[in-house]
Legacy VTK file of the C-alpha trace (Angstrom):
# vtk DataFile Version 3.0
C-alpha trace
ASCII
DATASET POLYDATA
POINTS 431 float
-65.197 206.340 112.167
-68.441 208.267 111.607
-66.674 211.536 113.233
-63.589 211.034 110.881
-65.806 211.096 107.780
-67.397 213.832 109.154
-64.365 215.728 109.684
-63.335 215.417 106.322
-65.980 216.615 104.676
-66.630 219.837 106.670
-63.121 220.200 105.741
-63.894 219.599 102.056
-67.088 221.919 101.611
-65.936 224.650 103.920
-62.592 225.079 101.779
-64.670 224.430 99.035
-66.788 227.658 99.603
-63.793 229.466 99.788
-62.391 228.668 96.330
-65.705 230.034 95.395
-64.856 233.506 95.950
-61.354 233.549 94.312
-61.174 234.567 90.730
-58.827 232.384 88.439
-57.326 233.182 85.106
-58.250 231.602 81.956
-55.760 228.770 80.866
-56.434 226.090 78.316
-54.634 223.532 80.139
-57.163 223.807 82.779
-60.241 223.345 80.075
-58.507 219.980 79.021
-57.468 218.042 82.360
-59.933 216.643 83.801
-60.699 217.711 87.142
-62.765 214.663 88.415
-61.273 211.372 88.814
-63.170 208.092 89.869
-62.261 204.836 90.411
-62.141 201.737 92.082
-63.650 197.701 91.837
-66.310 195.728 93.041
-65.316 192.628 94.197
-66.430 188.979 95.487
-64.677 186.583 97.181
-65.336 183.483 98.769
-63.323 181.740 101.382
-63.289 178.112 102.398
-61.554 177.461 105.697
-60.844 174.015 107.396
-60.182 174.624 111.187
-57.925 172.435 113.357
-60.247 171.146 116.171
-57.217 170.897 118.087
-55.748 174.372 118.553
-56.148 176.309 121.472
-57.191 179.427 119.346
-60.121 176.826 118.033
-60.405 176.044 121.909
-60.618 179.863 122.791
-63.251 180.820 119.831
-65.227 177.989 119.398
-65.854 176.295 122.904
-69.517 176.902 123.010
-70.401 176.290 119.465
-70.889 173.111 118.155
-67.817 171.023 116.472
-67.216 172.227 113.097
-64.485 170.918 110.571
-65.028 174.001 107.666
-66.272 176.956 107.432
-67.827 178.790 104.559
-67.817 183.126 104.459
-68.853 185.017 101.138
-67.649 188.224 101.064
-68.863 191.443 98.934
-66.772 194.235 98.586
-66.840 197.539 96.516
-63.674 200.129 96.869
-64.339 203.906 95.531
-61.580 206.248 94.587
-61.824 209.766 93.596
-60.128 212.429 93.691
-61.518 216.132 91.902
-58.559 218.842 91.481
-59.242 222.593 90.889
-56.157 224.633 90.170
-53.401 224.325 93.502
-56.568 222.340 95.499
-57.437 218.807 95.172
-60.294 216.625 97.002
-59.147 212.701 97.598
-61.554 209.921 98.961
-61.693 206.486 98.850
-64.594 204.179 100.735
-64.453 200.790 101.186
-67.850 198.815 101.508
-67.460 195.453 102.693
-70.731 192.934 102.867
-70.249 189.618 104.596
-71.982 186.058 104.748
-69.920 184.009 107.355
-71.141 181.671 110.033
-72.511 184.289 112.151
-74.941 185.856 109.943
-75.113 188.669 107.434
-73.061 192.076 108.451
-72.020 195.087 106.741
-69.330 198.096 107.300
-68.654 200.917 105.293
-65.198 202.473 105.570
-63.945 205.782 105.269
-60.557 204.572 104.384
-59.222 208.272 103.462
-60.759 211.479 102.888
-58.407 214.321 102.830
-57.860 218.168 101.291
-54.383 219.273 99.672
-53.154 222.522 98.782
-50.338 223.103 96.204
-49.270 226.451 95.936
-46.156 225.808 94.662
-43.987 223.093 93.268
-41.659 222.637 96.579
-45.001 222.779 99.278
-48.323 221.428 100.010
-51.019 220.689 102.774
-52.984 218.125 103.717
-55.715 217.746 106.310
-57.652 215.268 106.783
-57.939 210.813 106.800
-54.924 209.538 105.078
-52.957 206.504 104.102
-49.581 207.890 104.910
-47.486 204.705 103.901
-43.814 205.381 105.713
-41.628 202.762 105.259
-39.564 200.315 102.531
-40.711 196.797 103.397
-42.833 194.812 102.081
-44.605 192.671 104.111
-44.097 194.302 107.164
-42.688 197.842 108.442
-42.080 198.468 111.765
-41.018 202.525 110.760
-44.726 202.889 109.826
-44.968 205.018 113.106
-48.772 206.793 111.634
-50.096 203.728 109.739
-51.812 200.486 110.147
-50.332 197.152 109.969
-50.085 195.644 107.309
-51.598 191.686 106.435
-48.339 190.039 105.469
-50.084 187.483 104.098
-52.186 190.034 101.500
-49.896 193.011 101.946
-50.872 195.334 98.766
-54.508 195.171 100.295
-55.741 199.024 100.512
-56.142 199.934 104.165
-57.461 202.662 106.871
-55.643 205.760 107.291
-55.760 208.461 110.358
-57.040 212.050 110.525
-54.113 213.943 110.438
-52.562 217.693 109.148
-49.356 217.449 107.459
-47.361 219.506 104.993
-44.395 218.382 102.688
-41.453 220.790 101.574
-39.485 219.277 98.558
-36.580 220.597 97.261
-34.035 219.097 94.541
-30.195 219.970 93.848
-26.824 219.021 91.978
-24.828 216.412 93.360
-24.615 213.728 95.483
-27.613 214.976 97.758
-30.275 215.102 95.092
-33.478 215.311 96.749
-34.929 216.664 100.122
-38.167 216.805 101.225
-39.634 217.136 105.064
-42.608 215.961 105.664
-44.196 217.009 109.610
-47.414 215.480 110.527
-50.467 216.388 113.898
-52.029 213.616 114.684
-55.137 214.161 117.059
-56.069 211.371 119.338
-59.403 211.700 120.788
-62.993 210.313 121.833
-64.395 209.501 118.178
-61.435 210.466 116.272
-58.066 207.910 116.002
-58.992 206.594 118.876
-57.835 203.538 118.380
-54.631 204.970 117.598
-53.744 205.397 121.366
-54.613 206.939 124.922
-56.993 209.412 123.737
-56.520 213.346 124.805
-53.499 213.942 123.254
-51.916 215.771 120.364
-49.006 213.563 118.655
-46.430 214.941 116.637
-44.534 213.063 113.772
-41.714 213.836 111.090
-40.188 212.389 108.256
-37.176 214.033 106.003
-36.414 212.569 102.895
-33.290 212.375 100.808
-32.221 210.880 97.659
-28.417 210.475 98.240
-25.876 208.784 96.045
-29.059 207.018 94.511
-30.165 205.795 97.521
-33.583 206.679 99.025
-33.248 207.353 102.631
-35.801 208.333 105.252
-35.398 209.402 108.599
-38.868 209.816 110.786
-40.078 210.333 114.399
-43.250 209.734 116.463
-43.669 212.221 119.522
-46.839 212.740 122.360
-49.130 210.731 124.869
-50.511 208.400 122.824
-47.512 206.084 122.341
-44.371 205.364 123.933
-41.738 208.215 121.559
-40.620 206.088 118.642
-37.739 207.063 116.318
-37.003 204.993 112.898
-34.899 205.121 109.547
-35.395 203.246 106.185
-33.685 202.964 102.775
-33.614 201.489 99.372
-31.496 201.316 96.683
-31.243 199.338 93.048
-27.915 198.239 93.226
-28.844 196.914 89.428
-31.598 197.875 87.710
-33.208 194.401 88.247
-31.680 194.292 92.246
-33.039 196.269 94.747
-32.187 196.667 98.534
-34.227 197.523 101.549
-33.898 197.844 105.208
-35.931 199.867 108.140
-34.584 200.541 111.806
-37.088 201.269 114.439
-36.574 202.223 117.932
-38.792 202.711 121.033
-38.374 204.504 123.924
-39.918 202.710 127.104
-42.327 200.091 125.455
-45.104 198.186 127.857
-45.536 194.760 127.002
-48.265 192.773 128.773
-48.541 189.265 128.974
-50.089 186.581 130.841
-48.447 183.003 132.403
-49.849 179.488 132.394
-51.601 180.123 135.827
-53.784 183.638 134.509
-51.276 186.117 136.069
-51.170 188.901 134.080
-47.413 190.778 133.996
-46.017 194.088 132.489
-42.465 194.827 131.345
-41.128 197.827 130.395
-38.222 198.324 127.866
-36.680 199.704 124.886
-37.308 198.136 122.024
-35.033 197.774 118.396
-36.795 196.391 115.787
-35.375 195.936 112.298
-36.014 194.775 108.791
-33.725 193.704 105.971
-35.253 192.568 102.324
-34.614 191.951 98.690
-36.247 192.092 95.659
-34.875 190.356 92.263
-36.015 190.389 89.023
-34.778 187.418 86.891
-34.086 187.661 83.080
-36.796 185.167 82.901
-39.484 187.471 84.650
-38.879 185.813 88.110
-39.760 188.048 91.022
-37.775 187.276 94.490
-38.866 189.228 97.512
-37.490 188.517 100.353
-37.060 189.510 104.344
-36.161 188.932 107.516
-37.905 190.840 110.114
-36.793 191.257 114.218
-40.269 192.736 116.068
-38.595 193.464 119.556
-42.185 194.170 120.626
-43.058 190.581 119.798
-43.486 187.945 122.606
-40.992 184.850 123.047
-41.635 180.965 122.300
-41.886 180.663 125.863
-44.307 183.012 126.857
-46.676 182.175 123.533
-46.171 178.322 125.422
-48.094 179.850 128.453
-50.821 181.385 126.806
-51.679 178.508 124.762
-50.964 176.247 127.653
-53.681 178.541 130.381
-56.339 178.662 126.893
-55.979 174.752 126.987
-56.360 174.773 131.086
-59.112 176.536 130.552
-60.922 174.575 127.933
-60.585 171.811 130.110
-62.249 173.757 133.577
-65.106 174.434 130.780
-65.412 171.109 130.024
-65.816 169.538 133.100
-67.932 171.951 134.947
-68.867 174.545 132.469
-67.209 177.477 134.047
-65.732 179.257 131.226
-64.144 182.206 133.062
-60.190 181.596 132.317
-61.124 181.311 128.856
-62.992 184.674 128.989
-59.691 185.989 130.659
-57.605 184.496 127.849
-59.593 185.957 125.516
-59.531 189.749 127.189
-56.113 189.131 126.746
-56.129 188.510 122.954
-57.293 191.463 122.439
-53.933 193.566 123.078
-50.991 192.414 121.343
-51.881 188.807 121.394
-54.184 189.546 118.312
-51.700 190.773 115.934
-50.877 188.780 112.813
-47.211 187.743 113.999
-46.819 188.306 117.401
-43.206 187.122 118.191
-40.321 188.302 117.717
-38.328 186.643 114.098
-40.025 185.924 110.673
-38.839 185.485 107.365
-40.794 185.896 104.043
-40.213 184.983 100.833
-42.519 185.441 97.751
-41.643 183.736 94.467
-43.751 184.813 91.731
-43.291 184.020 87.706
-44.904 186.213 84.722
-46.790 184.179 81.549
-44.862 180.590 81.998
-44.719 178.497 79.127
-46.178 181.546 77.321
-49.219 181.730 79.150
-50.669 185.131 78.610
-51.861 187.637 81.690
-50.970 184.323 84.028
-49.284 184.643 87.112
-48.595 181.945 89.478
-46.668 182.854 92.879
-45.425 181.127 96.226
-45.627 182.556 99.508
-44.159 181.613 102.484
-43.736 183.117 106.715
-41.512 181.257 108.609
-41.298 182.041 112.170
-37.214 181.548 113.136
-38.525 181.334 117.102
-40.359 178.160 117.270
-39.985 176.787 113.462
-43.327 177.095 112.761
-44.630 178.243 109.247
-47.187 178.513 106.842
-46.901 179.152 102.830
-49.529 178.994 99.894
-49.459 178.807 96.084
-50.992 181.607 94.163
-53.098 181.789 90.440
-53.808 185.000 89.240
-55.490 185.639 85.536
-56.010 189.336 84.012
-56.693 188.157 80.477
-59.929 190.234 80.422
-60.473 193.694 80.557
-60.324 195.350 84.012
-60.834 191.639 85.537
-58.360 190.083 87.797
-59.019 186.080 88.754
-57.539 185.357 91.750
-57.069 181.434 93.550
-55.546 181.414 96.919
-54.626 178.970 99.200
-52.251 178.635 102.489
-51.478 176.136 104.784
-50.064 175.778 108.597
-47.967 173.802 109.540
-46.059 173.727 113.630
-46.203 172.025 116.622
-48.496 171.924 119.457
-47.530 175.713 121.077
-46.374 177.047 118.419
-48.147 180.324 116.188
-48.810 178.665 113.345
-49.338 174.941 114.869
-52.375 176.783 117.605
-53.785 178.781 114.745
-57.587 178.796 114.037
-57.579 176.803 111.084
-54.984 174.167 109.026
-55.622 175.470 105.442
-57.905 177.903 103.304
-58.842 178.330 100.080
-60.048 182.021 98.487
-61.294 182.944 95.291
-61.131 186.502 94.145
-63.169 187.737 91.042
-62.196 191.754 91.318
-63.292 194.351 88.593
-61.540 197.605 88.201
-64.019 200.661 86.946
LINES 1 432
431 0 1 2 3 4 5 6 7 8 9 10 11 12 13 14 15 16 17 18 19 20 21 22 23 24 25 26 27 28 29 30 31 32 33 34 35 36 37 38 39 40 41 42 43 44 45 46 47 48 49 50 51 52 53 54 55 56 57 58 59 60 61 62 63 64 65 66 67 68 69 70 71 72 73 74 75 76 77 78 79 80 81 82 83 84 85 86 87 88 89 90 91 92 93 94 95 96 97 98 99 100 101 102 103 104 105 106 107 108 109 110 111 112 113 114 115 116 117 118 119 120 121 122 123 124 125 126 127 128 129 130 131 132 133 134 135 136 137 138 139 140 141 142 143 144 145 146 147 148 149 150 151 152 153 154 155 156 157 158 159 160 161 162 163 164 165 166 167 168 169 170 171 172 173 174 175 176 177 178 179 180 181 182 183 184 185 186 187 188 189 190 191 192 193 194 195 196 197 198 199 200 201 202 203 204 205 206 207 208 209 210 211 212 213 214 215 216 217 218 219 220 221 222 223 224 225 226 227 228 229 230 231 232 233 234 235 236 237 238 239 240 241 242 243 244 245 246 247 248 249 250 251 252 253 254 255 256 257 258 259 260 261 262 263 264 265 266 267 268 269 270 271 272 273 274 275 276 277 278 279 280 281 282 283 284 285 286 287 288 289 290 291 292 293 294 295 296 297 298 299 300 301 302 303 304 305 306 307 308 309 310 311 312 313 314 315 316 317 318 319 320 321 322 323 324 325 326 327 328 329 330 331 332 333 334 335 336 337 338 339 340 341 342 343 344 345 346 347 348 349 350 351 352 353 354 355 356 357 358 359 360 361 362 363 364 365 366 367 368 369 370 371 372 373 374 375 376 377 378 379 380 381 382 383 384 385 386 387 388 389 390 391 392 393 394 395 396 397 398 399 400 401 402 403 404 405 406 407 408 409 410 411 412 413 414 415 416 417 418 419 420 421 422 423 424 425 426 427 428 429 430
């Protein structure tokens, strides 16, 4: 992380002494936009969780503290955005400082979420170089074509997150007729000790694509992920407003030779190799009574079966039990080394579907926005949904309640989950 920000601003001040020596023309449009921009919110949030005693994550996370039935975190956070623009050059950063109060004490981490140069030297080309958010893909709560980006939280999926030091350039160009727009976009992505390193296997240069094209009114991308650091991925999106309150989306994603690990009930830890299709298909519906439908159905062929999330839970409950009768709490140290690949993703199997219901000012309530959320994993008929209150009735203040429950059986995502239910509160102002 520290290396990344780095990076980006040697990048920034050694560009920056180069504009120095160029001479620009006088133009009054320059005098009157203004170059610096900055943005952003502070924010607090508290969170009120009640665990389920009776999960095996509980098991896994909590078997040598004492019982608990809540938990209480307070969190601090405070997101800057700026960007300053001189002529065909602009500067973008945003940081993201996040201050915590949970169970375990006080911490603190500060977040170079992007911090990036672009060039425009004309209207069809630019440059970038740098930590960005490159944000491929249609869906909403999840994308799968995102080849360069971070996952997003379904559950929160407009939250602002980490981008990767890359170079990339973007050629646009627009025309008559049916094909009305194409733009290519290629993208180096640098995978090393101290920079995207979490990315992948480290010591390798990555190469990625995406071409553009607005055809018959429908936006259509077409992308690729290339190098050492991942299995070579390949992936297509679109989206089109069939109506002007009815919109469309879909993404296809394909890997070549993926390695999934997982472990039985006994501890034996096994590897498969395959190719993997993974595809998404969504909605989004506007009634004439400001009603907003989203909704999708999303196949992760990287995700893991009902029957092999049964045999993790099922060794994390064998060993809770070694632990408690004779202390030893190695198979629950091995579950847990084993969390911390794939098993610690958000949804780990393999079929979800979302749907988010969310109604503008009802019965004339101004800047009041109540919603319903819901994830409903097709493989084992778990779930978990949550009602939604948001206020923005005063200036550059959005009020924010939050709740979601879990429901599922024993073995099940959503039924082994840390916690039954939690409650948020979100006071965030926008500067």
């Amino acid at each position: 992380m520290r290396s990344s920000a780095i990076l980006a601003i040697l990048l920034t001040l050694s560009y920056g002494m180069a504009l120095g020596e160029e001479e620009y023309s006088f133009d009054l449009s320059e005098i009157e936009e203004k170059p610096l921009d900055v943005g952003g919110y502070l924010e607090f949030r508290p969170v009120l969780t009640e665990l389920d005693e009776n999960s095996a994550l509980y098991k896994l996370k909590s078997y040598d503290r004492g019982r608990e039935n809540t938990r209480e975190e307070y969190n601090f956070t405070a997101l800057f955005d700026g960007s300053y623009k001189k002529g065909a050059t602009e500067f973008h950063a945003i940081v993201n400082t996040d201050l915590t109060k949970s169970y375990l004490g006080w911490s603190e981490k500060t977040t170079l979420y992007e911090g990036y140069m672009s060039l425009r030297p004309s209207s069809t080309f630019s440059f970038d170089i740098g930590k960005k958010t490159l944000k491929w893909g249609k869906g909403y709560a999840w994308n799968p074509a995102a080849f360069l980006d971070r996952p997003k939280d379904p559950e929160d999926p407009e939250l602002a997150r980490e981008g990767f030091v890359v170079i990339s350039a973007d050629y646009i160009k627009s025309f008559d007729g049916p094909l009305r727009t194409f733009s290519f976009t290629p993208v180096l992505m640098p995978v090393y000790d101290h920079i995207n390193d979490d990315f992948g296997r480290i010591n390798s240069l990555n190469f990625a694509g995406k071409i553009y094209l607005l055809l018959y009114d429908t936006d259509i991308d077409f992308m690729f992920l290339a190098g050492q650091s991942k299995a070579n991925r390949y992936g297509m999106d679109f989206s089109r407003n069939v109506t002007s309150n009815f919109e469309i989306h879909g993404e296809l994603a394909f890997i070549d030779g993926h390695e999934r690990r997982f472990i039985d009930n006994n501890g034996t830890v096994f590897s498969k190799e395959y190719d993997a299709t993974s595809y998404l298909l969504g909605l989004r519906y506007l009634t004439k009574s400001d009603t907003t439908y989203i909704f999708e159905y999303f196949h992760d062929a990287t995700g893991y079966a009902a029957s092999e999330m049964e045999d993790y839970f099922s060794f994390i409950g064998t060993g809770y039990d070694t632990y408690l009768a004779s202390g030893d709490d190695s198979l629950l140290k091995k579950a847990s080394n084993a969390a911390g690949g794939s098993y610690n993703r958000k949804n780990l199997m393999r079929d979800y579907l979302y749907l988010r219901v969310s109604q503008k000012e009802p019965f004339d309530i101004l800047y009041f926005t109540p919603s319903l959320t819901g994830i409903y994993n097709i493989n084992d008929k778990s779930f978990s949904f949550g009602p939604e209150f948001s206020y923005t009735g005063i200036k550059d203040l959005e009020l924010r309640l939050k709740t979601t429950f879990l429901v599922g059986d024993s073995y099940t995502e959503f039924g082994e989950k840390l916690n039954n239910s939690r409650i948020e509160f979100r006071a965030r102002y926008y500067f």
